[in-house]
N, C-alpha and C positions, 0 to 999 in steps of 0.2 A: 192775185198778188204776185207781183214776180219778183222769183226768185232770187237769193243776195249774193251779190256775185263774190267768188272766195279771195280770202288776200291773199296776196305771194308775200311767200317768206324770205325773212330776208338772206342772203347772198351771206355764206362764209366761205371763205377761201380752205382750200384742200389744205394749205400748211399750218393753219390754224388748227387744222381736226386735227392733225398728226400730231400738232404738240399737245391738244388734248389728252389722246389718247395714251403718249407717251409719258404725260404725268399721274394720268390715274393708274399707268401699269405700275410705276415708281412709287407712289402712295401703298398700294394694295403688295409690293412686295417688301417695303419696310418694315410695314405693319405684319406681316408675316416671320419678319425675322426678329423683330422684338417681341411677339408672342410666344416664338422658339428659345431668344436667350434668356430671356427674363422682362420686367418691366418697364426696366430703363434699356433695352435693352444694348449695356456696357459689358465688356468681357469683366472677368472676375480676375481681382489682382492676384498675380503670383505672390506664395511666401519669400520668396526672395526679392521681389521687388518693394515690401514693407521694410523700411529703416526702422531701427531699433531704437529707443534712447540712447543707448551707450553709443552708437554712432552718431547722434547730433551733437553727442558731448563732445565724440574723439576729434568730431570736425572744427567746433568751436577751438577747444585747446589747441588745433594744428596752427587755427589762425592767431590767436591769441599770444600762448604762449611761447611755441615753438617744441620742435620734436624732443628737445635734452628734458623741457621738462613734463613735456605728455610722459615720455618713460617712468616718471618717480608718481606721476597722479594716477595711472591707469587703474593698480590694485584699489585704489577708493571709489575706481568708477564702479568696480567688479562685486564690490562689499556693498553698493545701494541697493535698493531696490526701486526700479524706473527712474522715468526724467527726472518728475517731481519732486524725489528726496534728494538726486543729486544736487538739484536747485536750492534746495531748500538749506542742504548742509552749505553750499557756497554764500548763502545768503546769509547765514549764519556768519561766515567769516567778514563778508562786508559790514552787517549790522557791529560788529565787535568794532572793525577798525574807524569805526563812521563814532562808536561811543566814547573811544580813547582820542581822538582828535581835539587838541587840547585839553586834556586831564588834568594835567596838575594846576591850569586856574581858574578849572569846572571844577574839580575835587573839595565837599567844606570840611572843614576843622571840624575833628569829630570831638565831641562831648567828653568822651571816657580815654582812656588808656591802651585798656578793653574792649576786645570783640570778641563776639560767638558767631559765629557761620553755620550755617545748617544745609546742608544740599536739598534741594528740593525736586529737581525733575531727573528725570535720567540721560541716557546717552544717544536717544531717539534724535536725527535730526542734527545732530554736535557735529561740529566742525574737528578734525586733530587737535589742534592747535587749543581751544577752548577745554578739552579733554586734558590733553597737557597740563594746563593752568590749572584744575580741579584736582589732578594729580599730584602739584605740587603742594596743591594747600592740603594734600592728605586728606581731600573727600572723596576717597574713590567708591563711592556707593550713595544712594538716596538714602535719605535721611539719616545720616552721619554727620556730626556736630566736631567743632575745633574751637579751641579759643585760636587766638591769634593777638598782637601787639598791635594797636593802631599806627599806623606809618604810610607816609607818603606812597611807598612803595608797596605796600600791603593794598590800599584803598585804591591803585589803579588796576591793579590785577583783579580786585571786586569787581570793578567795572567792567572789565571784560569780561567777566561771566555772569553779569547781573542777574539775566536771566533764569538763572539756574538757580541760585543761593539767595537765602536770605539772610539779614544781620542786626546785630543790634548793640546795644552796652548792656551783660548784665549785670544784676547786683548779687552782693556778696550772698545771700543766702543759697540762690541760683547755681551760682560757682561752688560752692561747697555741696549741697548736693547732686551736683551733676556728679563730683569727685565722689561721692561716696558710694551712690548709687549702681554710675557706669562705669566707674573709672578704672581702667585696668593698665599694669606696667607692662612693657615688655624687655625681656630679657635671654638673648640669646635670639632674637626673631619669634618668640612666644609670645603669647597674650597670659599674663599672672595678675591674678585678682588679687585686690590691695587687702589683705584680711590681717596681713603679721604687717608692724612697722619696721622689723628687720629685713626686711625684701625693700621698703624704702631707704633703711640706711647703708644698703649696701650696694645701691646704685646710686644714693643722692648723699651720702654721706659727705663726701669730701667738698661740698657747697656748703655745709650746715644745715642740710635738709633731713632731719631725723622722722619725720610722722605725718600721719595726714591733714591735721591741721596746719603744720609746716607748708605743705605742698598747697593748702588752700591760702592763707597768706599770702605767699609768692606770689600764686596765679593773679589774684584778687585787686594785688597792686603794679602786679605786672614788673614785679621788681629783677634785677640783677639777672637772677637763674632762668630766667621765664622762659630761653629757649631750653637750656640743658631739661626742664620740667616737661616742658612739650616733647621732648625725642623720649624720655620715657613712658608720657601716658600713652601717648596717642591719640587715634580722634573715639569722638564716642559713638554708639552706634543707638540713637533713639526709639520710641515707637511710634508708627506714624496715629496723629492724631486723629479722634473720632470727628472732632471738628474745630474749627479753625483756618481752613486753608479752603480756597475754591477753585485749585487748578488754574489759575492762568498764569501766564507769563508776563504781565504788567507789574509795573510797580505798586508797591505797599501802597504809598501814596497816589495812586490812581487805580484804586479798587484791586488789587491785584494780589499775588502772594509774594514778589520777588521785593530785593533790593531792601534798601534801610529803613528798619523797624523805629531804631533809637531805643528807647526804655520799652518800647511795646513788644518787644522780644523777649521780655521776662514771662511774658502770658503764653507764649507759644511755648516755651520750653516747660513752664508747667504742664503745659499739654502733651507733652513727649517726653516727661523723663519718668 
């Protein structure tokens, strides 16, 4: 049998090899160097080359506002903690001014005369300006209760802090013991518990407010004195309830704890007084 005669192979050119060889050196010393740095093998970022929160904010505001008033915001950059609460208290002030946009022919005619307020969340997340507004209504603490007058001007300031407070109309039994209960005078910037009706006549005397069925009267109809009565109590300070309330910040009417009870806020204050 004769023998099969052998093939020739086929013809590569010399600059062929070379770029061969020149990519598997390339190959084999890459792989080298990312076995050395790490897996990906990327250098490792400098601490000064991470931005901070507070610097995406100061950048934003540079654009935004302008330098006069980055100066007056920076201390609330310095009081957050990270991006996301910065954001969060901003959103806060948006959410307010997006709720009072048209108020007064969003705002309904309320039922009573009469309001009770009760704070409900704290200062987590609050904008100034919302803190402000709580301050003025004398809630400066959770769960601290006010009457207040129904009024135009009372029912928008609710609004912007919906979230926080809740309200309702109560009735006369409600109002009398909340007064008898919590209710304390202040005189001199003290807190004096109502126990003599001579501490009431001598702050509310010259109204013709002698005693504490006087002062529940008044309250109850919301009559004449009803502020000079409010700058004596003050607000009340409740207990918070075992149950009744499920933490969210939605409205009453859409499963929630905040915003207008109506007559259903005689049951929550049962629960807290």
């Amino acid at each position: 049998m004769a023998e099969a005669e052998p093939l020739e192979m086929a013809y590569i050119s010399e600059v062929i090899l070379k770029k061969r060889k020149h990519k598997e050196e390339s190959i084999a010393l890459t792989r080298k160097t990312q076995l050395e740095l790490g897996q990906h093998g990327g250098k490792k970022r400098k601490v000064e080359d991470i931005k901070r929160p507070e610097q995406f904010v100061r950048e934003f505001r540079d654009r935004k506002l302008g330098p006069r008033l980055v100066a007056t915001t920076l201390p609330l950059i310095h009081l957050t903690r990270g991006l996301s609460g910065m954001l969060i208290v901003e959103l806060d002030l948006i959410r307010m001014k997006q709720r009072t946009k048209g108020a007064k022919s969003a705002l309904s005619t309320p039922n009573s005369k009469l309001l009770f307020v009760i704070r409900l969340h704290g200062k987590n997340d609050m904008h100034p300006k919302t803190r402000k507004i709580l301050y003025n209504l004398r809630l400066t603490r959770i769960f601290h209760g006010v009457f207040l007058k129904a009024s135009p001007g009372v029912l928008e300031l609710l609004q912007k802090v919906e979230p926080y407070v809740t309200y309702g109309y109560p009735n006369v039994k409600n109002v009398s013991d909340l007064i008898y209960k919590k209710g304390y005078g202040k005189i001199d910037n003290k807190r004096v518990p109502l126990i003599d009706n001579n501490i009431i006549e001598q702050a509310l005397g010259k109204y013709g407010i002698l005693c504490l069925e006087d002062i529940v009267h008044e309250v109850a109809n919301a009559g004449p004195h009803f502020r000079d009565i409010l700058n004596f109590l003050g607000s009340f300070s409740l207990n918070k309830p075992k149950e009744g309330l499920q933490g969210k910040r939605a409205l009453f009417k859409d499963g929630g704890d905040t915003g207008n009870r109506e007559n259903q806020i005689n049951d929550l204050i049962d629960k807290m007084n």
